[in-house]
N, C-alpha and C positions, 0 to 999 in steps of 0.2 A: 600352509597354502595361503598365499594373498588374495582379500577379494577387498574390490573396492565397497565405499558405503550404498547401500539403498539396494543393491544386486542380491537376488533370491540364486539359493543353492538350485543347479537345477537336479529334477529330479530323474533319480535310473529308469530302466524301459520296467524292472519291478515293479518299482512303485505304480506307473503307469497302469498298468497290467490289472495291479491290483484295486487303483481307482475305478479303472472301465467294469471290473466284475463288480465291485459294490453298486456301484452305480447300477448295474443293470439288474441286478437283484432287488435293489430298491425301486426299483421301476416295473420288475415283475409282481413284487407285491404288491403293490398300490394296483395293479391290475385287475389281479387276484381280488382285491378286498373288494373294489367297486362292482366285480362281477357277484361278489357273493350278495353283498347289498341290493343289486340287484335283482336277484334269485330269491334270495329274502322276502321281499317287499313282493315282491308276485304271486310268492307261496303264501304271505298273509292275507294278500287281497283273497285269493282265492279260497281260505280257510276260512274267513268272514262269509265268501260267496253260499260254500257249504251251510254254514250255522244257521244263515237268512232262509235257504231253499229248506232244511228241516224246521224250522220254526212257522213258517209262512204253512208246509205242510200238515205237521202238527195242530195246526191253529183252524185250519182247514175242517179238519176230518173231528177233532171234536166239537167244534159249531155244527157241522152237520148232525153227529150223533145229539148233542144238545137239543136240536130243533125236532129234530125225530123222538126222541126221548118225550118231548112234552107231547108230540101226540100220542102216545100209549095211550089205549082207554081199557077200563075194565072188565068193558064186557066178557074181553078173550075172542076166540074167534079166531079164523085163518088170518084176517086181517092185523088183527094185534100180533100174532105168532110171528108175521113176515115186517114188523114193526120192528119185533126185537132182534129179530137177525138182523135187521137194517142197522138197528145201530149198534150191534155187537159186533159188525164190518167194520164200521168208521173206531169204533174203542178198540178194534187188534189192529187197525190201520196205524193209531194214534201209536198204540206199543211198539207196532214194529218200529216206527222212525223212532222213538226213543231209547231201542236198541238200535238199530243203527248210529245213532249220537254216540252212546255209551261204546259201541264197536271205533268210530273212528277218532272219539276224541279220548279215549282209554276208563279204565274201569271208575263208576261212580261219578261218569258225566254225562249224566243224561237230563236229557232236557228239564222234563216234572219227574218226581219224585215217584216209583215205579208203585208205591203202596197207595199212590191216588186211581192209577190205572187198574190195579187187579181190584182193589175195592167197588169198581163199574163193573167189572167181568163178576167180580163173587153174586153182586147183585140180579144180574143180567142171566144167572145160571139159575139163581132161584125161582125168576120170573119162568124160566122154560121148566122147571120143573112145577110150577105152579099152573100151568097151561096144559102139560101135559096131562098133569093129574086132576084137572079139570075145578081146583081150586081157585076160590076169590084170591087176586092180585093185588087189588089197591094199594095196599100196604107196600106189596115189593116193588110196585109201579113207584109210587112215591121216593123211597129207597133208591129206585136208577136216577129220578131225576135229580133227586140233592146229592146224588155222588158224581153225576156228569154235570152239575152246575159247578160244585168247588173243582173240579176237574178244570173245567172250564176257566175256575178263577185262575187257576194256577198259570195256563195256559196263555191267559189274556196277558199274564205280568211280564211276558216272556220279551223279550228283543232282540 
């Protein structure tokens, strides 16, 4: 077949056919991708939103027990009794959200280190049983607050 110079072959309705489907599938992805990206990016923000609201929390509930803690006095009394329930609330407050952590960002991500937490609660048990049995505390009083101050440290490192 004769063609003159500089003249392109033209091309079948195939060919055609099969340009428009590439094309259109290249077009469907690039769609595709910029929607995931953006689903992405929303799901991080939002997973950052998460980690602020349990940290913020967490930070919360053991400064409270912290501050409560240092008023323990030894005398005992109804008053010191309702002390250490006070802050045996903010240190199971403190655990739940650190199970919760550990629930939604999967096993052995929790916020502090859960041997800092039951170490306050071990302490915290002795003192009720020390009250209840009408025993001097000092000692165990002492005991909660250096276990809810490194608590604390721990807590404070957090971001």
């Amino acid at each position: 077949m004769y063609r003159s110079y500089g003249q392109q072959p033209r091309p079948s309705n195939a060919s055609k056919t099969l340009q428009t489907i590439l094309l259109l599938a290249l077009l469907t992805l690039t769609i595709v991708c910029v929607g995931l990206a953006i689903v992405y990016s929303g799901a991080t923000k939002a997973n950052e939103g998460v980690r602020k609201a349990l940290v913020l929390q967490i930070k919360n509930e053991v400064s409270t027990a912290k501050t409560k803690a240092a008023q323990l006095s030894p005398t005992g009394g109804s008053r010191t009794e309702s002390m250490v329930a006070t802050v045996r609330q903010h240190v199971y407050a403190a655990h739940a959200v650190n199970e919760m952590s550990e629930k939604i960002y999967g096993l052995g991500n929790t916020l502090v280190n859960v041997i800092y937490i039951d170490n306050c609660i071990k302490y915290l048990d002795d003192c009720d049983d020390n009250i209840q049995t009408g025993k001097v505390a000092t000692g165990t009083y002492s005991q909660v607050v250096e276990a809810i101050d490194f608590l604390y440290g721990q807590v404070s490192a957090l971001e």
